[in-house]
C-alpha positions as CSV (number, residue, x, y, z in Angstrom):
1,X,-18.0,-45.2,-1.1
2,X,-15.9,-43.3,-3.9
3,X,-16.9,-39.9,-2.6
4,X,-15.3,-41.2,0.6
5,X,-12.3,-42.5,-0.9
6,X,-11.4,-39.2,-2.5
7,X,-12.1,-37.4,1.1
8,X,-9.8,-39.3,2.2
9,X,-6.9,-38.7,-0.4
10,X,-7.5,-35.2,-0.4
11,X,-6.9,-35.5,3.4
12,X,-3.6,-37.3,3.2
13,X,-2.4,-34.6,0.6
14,X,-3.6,-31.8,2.7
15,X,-1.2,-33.1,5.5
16,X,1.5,-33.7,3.4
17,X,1.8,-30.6,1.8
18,X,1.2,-28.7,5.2
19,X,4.4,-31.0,6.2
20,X,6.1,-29.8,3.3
21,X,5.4,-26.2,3.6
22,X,6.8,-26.6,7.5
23,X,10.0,-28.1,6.6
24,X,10.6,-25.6,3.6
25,X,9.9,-23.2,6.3
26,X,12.2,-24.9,8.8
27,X,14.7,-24.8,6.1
28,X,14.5,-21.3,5.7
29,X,14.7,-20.5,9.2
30,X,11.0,-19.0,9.1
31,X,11.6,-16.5,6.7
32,X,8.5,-16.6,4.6
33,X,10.3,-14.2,2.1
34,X,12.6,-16.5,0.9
35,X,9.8,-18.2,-1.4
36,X,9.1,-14.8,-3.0
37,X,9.8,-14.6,-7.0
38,X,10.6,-11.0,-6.4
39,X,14.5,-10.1,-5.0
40,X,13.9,-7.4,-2.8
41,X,16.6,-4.8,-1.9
42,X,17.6,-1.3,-0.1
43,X,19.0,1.4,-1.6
44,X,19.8,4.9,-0.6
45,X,20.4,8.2,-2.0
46,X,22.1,11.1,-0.4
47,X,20.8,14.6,-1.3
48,X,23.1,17.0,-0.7
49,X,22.0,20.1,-3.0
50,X,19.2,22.2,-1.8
51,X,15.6,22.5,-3.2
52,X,12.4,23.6,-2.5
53,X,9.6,21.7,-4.6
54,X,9.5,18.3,-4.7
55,X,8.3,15.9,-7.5
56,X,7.6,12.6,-7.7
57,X,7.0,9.6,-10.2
58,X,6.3,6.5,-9.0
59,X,4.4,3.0,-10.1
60,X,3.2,0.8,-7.0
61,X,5.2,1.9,-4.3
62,X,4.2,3.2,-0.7
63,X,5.4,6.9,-0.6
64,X,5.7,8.4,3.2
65,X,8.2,11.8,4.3
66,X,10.0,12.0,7.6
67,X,11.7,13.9,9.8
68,X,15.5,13.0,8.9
69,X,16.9,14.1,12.4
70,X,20.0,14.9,10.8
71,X,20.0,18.4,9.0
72,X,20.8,15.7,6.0
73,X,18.7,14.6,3.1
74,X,17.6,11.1,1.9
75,X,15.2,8.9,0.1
76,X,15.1,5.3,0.8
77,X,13.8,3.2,-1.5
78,X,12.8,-0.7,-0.8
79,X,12.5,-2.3,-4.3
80,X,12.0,-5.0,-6.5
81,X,15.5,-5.4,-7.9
82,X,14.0,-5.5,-11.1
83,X,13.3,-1.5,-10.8
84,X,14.7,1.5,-11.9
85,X,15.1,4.6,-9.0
86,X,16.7,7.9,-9.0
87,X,16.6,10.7,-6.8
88,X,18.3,14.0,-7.3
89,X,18.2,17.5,-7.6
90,X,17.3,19.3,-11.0
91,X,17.0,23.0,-10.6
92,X,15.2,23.9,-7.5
93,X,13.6,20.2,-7.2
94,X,14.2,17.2,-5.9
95,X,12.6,14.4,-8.4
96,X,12.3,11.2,-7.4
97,X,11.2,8.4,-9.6
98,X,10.5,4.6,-9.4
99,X,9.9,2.6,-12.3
100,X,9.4,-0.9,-12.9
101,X,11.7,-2.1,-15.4
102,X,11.4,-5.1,-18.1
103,X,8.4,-6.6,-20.0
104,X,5.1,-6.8,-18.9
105,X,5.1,-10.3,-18.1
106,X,8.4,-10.5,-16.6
107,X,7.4,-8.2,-13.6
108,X,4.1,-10.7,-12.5
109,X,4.9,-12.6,-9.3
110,X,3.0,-15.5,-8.2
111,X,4.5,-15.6,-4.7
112,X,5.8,-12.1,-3.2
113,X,5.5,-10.7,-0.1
114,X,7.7,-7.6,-0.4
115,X,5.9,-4.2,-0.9
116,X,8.0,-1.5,-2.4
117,X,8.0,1.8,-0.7
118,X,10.2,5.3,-0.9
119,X,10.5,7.0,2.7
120,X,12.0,10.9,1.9
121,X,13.7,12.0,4.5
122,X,13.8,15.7,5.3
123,X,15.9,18.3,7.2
124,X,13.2,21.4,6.9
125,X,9.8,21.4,7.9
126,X,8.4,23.9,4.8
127,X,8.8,23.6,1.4
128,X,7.4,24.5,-1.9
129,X,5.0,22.6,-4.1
130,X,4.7,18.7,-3.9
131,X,3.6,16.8,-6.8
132,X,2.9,13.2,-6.8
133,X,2.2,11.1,-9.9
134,X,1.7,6.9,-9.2
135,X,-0.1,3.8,-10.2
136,X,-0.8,2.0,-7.2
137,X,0.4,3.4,-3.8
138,X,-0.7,5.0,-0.8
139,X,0.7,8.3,0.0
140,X,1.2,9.9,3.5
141,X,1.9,13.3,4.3
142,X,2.5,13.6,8.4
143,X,1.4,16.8,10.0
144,X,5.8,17.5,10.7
145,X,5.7,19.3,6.9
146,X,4.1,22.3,5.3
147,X,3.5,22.8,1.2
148,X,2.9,26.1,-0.4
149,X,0.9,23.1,-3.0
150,X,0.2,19.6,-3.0
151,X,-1.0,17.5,-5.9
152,X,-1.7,13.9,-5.6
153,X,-2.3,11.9,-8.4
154,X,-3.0,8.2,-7.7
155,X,-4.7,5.6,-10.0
156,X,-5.2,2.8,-7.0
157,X,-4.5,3.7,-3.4
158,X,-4.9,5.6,-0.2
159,X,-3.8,9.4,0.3
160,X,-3.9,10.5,4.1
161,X,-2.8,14.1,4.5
162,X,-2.0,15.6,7.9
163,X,0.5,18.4,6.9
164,X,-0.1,22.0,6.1
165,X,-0.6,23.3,2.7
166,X,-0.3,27.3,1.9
167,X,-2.4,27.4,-1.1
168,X,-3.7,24.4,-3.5
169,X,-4.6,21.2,-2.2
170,X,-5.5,18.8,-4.8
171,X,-6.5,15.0,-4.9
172,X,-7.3,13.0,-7.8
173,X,-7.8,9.4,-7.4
174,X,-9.5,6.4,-9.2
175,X,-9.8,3.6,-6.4
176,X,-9.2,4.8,-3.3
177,X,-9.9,6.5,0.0
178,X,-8.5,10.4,0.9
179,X,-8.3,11.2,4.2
180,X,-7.2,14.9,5.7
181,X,-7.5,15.7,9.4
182,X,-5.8,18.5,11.4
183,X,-5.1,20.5,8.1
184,X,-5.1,24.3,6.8
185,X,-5.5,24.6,3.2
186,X,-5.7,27.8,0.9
187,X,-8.0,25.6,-0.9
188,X,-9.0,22.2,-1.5
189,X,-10.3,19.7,-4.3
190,X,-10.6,16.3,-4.0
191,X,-11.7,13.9,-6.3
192,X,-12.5,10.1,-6.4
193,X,-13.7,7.4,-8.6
194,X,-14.8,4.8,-6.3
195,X,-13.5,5.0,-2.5
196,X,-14.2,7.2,1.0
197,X,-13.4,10.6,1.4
198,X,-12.9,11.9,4.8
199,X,-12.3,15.4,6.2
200,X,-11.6,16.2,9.9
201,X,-10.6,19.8,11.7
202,X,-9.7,21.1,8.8
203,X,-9.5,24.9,7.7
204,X,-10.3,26.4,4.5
205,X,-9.5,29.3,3.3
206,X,-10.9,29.2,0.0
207,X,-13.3,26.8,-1.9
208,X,-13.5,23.2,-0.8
209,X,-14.5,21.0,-3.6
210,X,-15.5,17.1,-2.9
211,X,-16.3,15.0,-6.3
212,X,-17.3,11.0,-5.3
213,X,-18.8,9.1,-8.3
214,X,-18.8,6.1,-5.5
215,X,-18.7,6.6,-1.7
216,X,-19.3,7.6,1.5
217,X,-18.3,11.5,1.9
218,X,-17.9,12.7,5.6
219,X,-16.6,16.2,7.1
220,X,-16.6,17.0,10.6
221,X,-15.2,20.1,12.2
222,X,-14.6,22.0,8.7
223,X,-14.6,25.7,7.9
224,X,-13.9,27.2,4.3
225,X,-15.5,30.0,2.2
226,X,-17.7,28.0,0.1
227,X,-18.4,24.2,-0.4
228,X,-19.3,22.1,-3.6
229,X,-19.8,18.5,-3.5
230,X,-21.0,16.3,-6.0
231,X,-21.6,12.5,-6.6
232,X,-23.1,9.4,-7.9
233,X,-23.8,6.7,-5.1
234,X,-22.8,7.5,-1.9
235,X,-24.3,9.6,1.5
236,X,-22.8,12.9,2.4
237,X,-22.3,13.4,6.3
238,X,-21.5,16.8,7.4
239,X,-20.9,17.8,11.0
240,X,-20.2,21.5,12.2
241,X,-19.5,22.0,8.7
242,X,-19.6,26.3,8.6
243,X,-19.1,27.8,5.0
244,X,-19.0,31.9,4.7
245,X,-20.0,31.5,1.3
246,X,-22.3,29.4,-0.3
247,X,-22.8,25.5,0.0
248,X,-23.5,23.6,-3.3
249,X,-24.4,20.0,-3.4
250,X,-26.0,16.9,-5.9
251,X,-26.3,13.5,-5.5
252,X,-28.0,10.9,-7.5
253,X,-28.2,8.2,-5.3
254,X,-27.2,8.8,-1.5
255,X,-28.5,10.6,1.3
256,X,-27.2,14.0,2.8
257,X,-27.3,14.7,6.4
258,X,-26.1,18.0,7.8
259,X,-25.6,18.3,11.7
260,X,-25.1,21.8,13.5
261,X,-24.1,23.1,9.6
262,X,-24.2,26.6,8.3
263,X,-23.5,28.5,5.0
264,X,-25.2,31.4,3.5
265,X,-27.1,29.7,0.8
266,X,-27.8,26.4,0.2
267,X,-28.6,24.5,-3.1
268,X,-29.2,20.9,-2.5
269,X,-30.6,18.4,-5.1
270,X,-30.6,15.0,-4.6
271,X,-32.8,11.8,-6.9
272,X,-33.3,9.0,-4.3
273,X,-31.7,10.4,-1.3
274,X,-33.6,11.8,1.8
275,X,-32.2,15.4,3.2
276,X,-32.3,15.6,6.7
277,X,-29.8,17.5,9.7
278,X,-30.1,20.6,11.4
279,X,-28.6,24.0,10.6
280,X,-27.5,26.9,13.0
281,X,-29.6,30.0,11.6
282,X,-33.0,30.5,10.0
283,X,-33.0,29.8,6.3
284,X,-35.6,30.7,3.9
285,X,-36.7,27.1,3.0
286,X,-37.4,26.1,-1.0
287,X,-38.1,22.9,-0.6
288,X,-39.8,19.8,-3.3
289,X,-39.6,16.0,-3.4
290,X,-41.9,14.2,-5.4
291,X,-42.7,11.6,-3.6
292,X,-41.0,11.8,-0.5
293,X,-42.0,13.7,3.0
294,X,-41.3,17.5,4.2
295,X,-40.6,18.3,6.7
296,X,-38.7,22.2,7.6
297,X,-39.0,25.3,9.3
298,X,-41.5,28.1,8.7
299,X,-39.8,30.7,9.0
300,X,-39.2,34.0,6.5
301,X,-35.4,35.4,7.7
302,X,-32.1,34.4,6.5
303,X,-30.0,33.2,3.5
304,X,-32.1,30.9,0.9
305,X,-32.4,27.1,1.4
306,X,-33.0,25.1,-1.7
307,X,-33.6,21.5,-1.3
308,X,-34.9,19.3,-4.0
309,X,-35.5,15.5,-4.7
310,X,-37.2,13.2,-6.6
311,X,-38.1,10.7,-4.1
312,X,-36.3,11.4,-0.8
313,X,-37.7,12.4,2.4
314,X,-36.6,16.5,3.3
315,X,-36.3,17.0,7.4
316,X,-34.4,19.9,8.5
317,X,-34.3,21.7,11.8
318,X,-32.9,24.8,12.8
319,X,-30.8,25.6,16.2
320,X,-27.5,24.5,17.1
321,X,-27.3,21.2,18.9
């Protein structure tokens, strides 16, 4: 009979915080924000200098470039009013930078619902290198902009590239997913703690490095001179993947799975993860897993194919599909 008795209280103060919460809301005329501990505010800078690079520092904010439809330059930043921005133009750079201001425990919010972001806006469509440093934030690059260099530097948070790059394209990120599609890149490294890497109709010119301690890794529709990939946990997935060069890859535990792939030499070594795809042209096959099943091509022409694993299965055909 207790247990019933505190059902039953614990239903009453359900409904009467739920009526509470409504008429707060009511009060407020729907405007959840209003109960956030963080102040939220707009501010923006007018850039009136010209500059070719662009560099910026930032801690948890959302970073995204657009089109400013103007000829005119400007970052917008929404922020905690309890942070620090600036935007202007040293030498031939602009530098942005967002900092949260104040002691560490002065910055925690139990109830916000803002989310801090800086929007550049942009009158060209081409500029030098782009540098970005943050904590936590996504970055987005649109495929409106080129970069003679792009590095992104992220501890926590997405990076999603569409926008050409001239020369370097590098990624470094702790937790988080990178995601480049419709790209040309003199060359690219990416690199990843824990999160997803994926790489769509994108071109090459030079090496193409992918580093995934965990995660899945997938190309599809990639061409570049050479390829290295290497990782922890994770399965590889490349599709119409075609290197000049030579195509490097180890993985401890996670299978790789090439389909309608090609490269001049392959070196593939994997512990627990099977091996299985099809390539374009004959290969002369090296093949050994321990324990696992084999399962490739006879044939004696071609660029070398090295495939070993510990206990994964090796299946590989040859002929496009």
């Amino acid at each position: 009979m207790k247990s019933k008795g505190w059902i039953a209280a614990a239903a009453v103060l359900t409904v009467l915080g739920l009526a509470v919460i409504g008429a707060a809301l009511a009060c407020a005329h729907g405007d959840i924000n209003a109960f956030g501990s963080a102040k939220f505010v707009t501010e923006t800078v007018d850039i009136a200098e010209d500059f070719s690079d662009i560099a910026i520092t930032a801690s948890i904010e959302r970073i995204s470039f657009a089109p400013s439809g103007d000829g005119k330059c400007r970052v917008e930043f929404y922020r905690d009013e309890r942070s620090a921005v600036s935007a202007a133009v040293s030498g031939d750079a602009l530098e942005i930078k967002a900092v949260k201001e104040g002691k560490w425990y002065e910055n925690i919010s139990f109830l916000s619902f803002g989310s801090p972001r800086i929007t550049v806006y942009l009158p060209k469509t081409e500029y030098g290198a782009l540098t970005v440093s943050a904590d936590t934030g996504s970055v987005t690059l649109p495929e409106a902009f080129a970069f003679a260099g792009v590095d992104v530097r992220t501890d926590t948070g997405d990076v999603d590239i569409a926008s050409r790059v001239s020369g370097a394209l590098r990624v470094n990120t702790d937790t988080g997913c990178v995601a480049c599609e419709g790209i040309s890149a003199g060359s690219i490294d990416i690199a990843v703690s824990t999160g997803r890497v994926r790489l769509a109709s994108v071109e090459c010119a030079g090496s193409l490095g992918v580093a995934v301690t965990t995660g899945k890794t997938t190309l599809t529709g990639v061409t570049c001179a050479s390829f290295c990939s290497e990782g922890s946990t994770g399965d590889l997935t490349l599709e119409n993947v075609i290197c000049s060069g030579g195509v490097i890859i180890e993985r401890s535990t996670g299978d790789v799975k090439f389909v309608n792939c090609d490269g001049a030499e392959l070196d593939i070594t994997t512990d627990t993860g099977d091996v299985t795809g099809s390539l374009r042209t004959d290969k002369v096959f090296i093949v050994k897993s321990d324990t696992g099943r084999i399962d490739v091509p006879e044939t004696t022409s071609g660029g070398k194919c090295r495939i070993i694993s510990d206990t994964g299965d090796i299946k590989i055909s040859v002929g496009a599909n």
